[in-house]
Residue frames as a rotation matrix with the C-alpha (Angstrom) as fourth column:
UNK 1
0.948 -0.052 -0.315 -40.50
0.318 0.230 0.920 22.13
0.024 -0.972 0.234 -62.17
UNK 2
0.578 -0.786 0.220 -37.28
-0.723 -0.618 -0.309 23.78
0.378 0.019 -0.925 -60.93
UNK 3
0.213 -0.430 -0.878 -34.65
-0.113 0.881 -0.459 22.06
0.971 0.197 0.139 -60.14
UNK 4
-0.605 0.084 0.792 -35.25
-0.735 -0.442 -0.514 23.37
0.306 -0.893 0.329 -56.22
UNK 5
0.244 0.813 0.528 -38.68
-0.841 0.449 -0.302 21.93
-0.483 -0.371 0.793 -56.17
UNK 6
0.506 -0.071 -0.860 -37.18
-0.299 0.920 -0.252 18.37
0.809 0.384 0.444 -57.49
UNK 7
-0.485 -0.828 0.281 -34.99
-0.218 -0.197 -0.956 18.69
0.847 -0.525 -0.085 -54.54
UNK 8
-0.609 0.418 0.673 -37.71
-0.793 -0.298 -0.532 18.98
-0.022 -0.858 0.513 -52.28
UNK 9
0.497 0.768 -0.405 -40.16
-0.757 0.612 0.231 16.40
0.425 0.192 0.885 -54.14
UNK 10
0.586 -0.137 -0.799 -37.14
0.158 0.986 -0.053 13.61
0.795 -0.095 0.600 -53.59
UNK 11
0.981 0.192 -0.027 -35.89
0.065 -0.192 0.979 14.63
0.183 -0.962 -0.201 -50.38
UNK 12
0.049 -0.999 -0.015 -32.41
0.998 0.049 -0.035 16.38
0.036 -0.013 0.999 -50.62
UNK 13
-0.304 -0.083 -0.949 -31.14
0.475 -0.877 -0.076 19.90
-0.826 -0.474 0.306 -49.57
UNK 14
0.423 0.409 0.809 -32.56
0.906 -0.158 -0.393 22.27
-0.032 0.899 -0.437 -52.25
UNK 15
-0.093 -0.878 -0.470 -29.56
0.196 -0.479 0.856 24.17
-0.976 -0.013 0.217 -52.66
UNK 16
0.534 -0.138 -0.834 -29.90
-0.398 -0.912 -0.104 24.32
-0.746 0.387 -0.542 -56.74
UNK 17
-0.007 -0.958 -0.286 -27.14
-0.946 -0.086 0.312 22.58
-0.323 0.272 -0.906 -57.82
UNK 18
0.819 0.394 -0.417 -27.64
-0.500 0.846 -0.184 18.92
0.281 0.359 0.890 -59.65
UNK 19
-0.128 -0.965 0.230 -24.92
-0.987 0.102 -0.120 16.95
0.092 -0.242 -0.966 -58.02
UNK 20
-0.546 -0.815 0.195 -24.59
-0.709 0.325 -0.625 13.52
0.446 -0.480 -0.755 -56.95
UNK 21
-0.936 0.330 -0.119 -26.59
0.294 0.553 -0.779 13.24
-0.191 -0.765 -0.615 -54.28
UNK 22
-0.077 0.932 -0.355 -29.31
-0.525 -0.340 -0.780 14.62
-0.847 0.126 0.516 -56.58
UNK 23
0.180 0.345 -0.921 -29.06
-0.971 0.214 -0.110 12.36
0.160 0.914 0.373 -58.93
UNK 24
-0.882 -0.459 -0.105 -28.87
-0.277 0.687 -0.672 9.72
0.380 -0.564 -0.733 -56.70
UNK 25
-0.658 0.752 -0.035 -32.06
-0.134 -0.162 -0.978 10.52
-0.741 -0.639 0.207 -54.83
UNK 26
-0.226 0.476 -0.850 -33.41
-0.750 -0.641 -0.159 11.33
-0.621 0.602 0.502 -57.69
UNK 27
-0.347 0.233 -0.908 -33.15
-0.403 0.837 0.369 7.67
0.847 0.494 -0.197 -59.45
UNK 28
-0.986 0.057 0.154 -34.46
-0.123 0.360 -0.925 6.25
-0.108 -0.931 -0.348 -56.16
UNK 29
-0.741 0.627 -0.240 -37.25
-0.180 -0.530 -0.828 8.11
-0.647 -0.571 0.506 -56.34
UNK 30
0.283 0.777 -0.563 -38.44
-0.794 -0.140 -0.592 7.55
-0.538 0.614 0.577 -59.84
UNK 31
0.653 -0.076 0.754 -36.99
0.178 0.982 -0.055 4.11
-0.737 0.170 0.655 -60.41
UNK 32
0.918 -0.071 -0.391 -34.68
-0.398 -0.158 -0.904 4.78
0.003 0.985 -0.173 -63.06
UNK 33
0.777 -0.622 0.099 -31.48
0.389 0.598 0.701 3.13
-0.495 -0.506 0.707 -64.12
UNK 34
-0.015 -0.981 0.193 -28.22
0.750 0.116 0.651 4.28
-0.661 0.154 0.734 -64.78
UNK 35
-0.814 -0.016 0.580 -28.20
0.580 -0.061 0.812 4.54
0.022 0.998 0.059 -68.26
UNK 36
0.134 0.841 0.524 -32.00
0.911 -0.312 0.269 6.23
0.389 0.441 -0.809 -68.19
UNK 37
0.495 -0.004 -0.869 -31.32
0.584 -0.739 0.336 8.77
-0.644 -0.673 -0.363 -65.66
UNK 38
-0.424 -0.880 -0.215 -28.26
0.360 -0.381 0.852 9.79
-0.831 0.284 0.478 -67.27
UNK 39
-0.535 0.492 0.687 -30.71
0.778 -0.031 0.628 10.18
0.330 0.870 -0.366 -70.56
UNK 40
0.540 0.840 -0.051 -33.56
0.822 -0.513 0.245 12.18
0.180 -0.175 -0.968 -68.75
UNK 41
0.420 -0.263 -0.868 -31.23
0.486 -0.743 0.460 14.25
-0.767 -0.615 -0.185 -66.64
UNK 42
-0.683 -0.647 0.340 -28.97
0.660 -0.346 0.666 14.99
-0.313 0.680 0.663 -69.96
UNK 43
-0.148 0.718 0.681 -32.45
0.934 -0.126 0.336 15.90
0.327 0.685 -0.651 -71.79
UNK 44
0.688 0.614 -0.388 -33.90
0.725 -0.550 0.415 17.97
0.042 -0.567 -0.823 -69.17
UNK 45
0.065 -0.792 -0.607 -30.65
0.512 -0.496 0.701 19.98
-0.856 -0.357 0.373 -68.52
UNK 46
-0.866 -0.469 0.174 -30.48
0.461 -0.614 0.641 21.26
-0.194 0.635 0.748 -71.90
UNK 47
-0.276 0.783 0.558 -33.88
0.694 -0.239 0.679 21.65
0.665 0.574 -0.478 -72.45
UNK 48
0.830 0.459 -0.315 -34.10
0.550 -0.588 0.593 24.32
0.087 -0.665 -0.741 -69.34
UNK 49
0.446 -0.649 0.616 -30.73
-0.172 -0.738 -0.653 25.64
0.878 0.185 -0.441 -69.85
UNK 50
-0.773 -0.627 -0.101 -29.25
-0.018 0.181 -0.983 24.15
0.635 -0.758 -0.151 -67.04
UNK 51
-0.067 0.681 -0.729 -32.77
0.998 0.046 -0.049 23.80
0.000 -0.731 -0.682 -65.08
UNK 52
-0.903 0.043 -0.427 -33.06
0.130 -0.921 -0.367 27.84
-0.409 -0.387 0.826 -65.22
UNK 53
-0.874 0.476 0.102 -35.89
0.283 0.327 0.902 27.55
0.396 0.817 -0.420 -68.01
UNK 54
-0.740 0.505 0.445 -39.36
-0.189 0.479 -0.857 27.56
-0.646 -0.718 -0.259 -66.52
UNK 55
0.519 0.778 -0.354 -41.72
-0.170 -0.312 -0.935 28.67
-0.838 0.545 -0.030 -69.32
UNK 56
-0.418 -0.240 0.876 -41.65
0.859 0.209 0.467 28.02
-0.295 0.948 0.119 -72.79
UNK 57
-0.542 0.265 -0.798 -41.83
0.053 -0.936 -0.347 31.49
-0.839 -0.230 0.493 -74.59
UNK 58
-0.153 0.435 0.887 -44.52
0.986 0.131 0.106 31.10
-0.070 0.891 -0.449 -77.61
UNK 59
0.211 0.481 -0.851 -44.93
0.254 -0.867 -0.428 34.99
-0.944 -0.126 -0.305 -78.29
UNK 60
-0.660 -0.581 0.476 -44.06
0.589 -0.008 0.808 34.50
-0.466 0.814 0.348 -81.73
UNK 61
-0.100 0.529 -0.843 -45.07
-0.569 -0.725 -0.388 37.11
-0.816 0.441 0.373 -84.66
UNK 62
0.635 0.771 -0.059 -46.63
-0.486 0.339 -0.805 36.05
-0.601 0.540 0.590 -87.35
UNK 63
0.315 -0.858 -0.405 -43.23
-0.821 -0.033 -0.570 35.97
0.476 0.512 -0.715 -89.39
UNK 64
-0.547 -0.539 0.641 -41.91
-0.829 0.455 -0.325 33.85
-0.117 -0.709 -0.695 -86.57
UNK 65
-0.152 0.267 0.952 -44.61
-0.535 0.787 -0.307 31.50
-0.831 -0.556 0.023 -86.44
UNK 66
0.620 -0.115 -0.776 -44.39
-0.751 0.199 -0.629 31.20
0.227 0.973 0.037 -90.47
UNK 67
0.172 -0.915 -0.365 -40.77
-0.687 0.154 -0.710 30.00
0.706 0.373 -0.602 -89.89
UNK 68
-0.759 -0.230 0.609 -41.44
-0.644 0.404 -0.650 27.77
-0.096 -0.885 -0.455 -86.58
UNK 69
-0.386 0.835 0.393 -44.63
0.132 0.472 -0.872 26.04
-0.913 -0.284 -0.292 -86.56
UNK 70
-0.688 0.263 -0.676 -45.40
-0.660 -0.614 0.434 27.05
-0.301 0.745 0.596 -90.32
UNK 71
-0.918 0.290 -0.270 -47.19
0.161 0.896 0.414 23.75
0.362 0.337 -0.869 -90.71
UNK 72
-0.511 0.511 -0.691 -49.91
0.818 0.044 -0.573 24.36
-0.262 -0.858 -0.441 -88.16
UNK 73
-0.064 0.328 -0.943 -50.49
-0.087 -0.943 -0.322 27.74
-0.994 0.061 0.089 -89.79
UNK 74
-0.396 -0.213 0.893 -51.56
0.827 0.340 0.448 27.29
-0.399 0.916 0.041 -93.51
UNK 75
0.446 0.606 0.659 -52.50
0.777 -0.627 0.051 30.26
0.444 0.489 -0.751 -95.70
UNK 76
-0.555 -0.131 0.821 -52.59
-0.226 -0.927 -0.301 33.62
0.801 -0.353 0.485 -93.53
UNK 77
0.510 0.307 -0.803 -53.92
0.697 0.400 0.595 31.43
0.504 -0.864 -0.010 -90.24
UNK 78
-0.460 -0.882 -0.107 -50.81
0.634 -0.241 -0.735 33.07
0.622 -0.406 0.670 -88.62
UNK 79
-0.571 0.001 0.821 -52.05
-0.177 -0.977 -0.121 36.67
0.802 -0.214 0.558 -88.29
UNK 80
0.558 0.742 0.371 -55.32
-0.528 -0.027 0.849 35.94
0.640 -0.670 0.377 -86.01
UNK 81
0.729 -0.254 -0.635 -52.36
0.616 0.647 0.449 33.86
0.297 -0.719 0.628 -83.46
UNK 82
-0.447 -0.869 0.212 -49.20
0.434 -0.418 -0.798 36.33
0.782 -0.265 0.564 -83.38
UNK 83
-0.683 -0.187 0.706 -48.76
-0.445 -0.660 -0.605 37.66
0.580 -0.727 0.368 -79.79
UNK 84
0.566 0.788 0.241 -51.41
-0.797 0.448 0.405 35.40
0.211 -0.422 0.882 -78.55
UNK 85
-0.533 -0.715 0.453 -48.95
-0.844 0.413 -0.341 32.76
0.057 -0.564 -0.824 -76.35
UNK 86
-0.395 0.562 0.726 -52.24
-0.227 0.706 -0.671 30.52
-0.890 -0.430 -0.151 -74.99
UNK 87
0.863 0.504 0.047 -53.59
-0.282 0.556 -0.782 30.15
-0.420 0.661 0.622 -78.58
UNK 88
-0.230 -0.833 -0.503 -50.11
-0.916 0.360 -0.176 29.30
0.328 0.421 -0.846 -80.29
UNK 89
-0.470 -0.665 0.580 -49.87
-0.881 0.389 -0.268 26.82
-0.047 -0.637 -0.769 -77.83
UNK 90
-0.087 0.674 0.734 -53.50
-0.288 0.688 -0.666 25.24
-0.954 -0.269 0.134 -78.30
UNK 91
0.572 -0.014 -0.820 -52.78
-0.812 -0.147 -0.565 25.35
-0.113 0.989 -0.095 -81.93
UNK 92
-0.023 -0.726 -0.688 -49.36
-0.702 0.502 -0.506 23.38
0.712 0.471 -0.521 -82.15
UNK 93
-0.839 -0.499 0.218 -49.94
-0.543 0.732 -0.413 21.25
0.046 -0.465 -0.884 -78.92
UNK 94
0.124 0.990 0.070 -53.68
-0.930 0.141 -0.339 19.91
-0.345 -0.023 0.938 -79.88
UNK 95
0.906 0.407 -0.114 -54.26
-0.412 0.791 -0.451 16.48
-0.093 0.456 0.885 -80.12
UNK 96
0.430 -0.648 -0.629 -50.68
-0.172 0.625 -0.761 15.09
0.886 0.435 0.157 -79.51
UNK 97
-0.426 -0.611 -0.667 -49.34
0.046 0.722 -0.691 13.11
0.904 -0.325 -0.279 -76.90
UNK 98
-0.407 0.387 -0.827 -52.47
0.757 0.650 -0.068 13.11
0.511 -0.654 -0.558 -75.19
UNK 99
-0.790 0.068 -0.610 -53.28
-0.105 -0.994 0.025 16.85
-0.604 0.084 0.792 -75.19
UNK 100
0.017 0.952 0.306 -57.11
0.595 0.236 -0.768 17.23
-0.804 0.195 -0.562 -75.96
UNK 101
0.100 -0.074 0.992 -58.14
0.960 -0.255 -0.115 19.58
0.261 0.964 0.045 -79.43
UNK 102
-0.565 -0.739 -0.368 -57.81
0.771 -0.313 -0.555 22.71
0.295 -0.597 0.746 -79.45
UNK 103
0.109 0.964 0.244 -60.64
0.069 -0.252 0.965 24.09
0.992 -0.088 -0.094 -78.24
């Protein structure tokens, strides 16, 4: 979710900009106090680069996914995943945190 279309979900101009009165609204909206907000909003912000983020880029090469995710890939698994974004993804996010196998 951009940080536009959070704007819009909790009803403040969607101008963009994380201010205030978006992080105001914004604990309203999802109940949160203080101290959490101030957690999520930190989180989220870095993880998206300032909210610019949208996608997570898994195009890793084989090399890459050796040195990232090497667990997940034992042996020479790798090769039959490099350049392949949607299997990476069902690979390393299967089965965890409620994320079905990967199949």
């Amino acid at each position: 979710m951009s940080l536009k279309s959070l704007q819009e979900k909790i009803g403040v101009g969607a101008d963009g900009a994380f201010g205030p009165g978006t992080m105001k609204k914004a604990m309203e909206f999802y109940k949160l106090t203080p101290v959490r907000a101030a957690h999520f909003f930190a989180q989220t912000a870095h993880e998206t680069g300032g909210f610019k983020a949208f996608a997570e880029n898994l195009n890793y090469s084989a090399q890459g996914l050796q040195g990232i995710f090497g667990k997940y890939f034992p042996g020479n698994l790798e090769e039959s995943y490099a350049r392949n974004p949607e299997k990476i993804a069902n690979r390393v996010y299967a089965s965890r945190m409620g994320n079905g196998a990967e199949a």
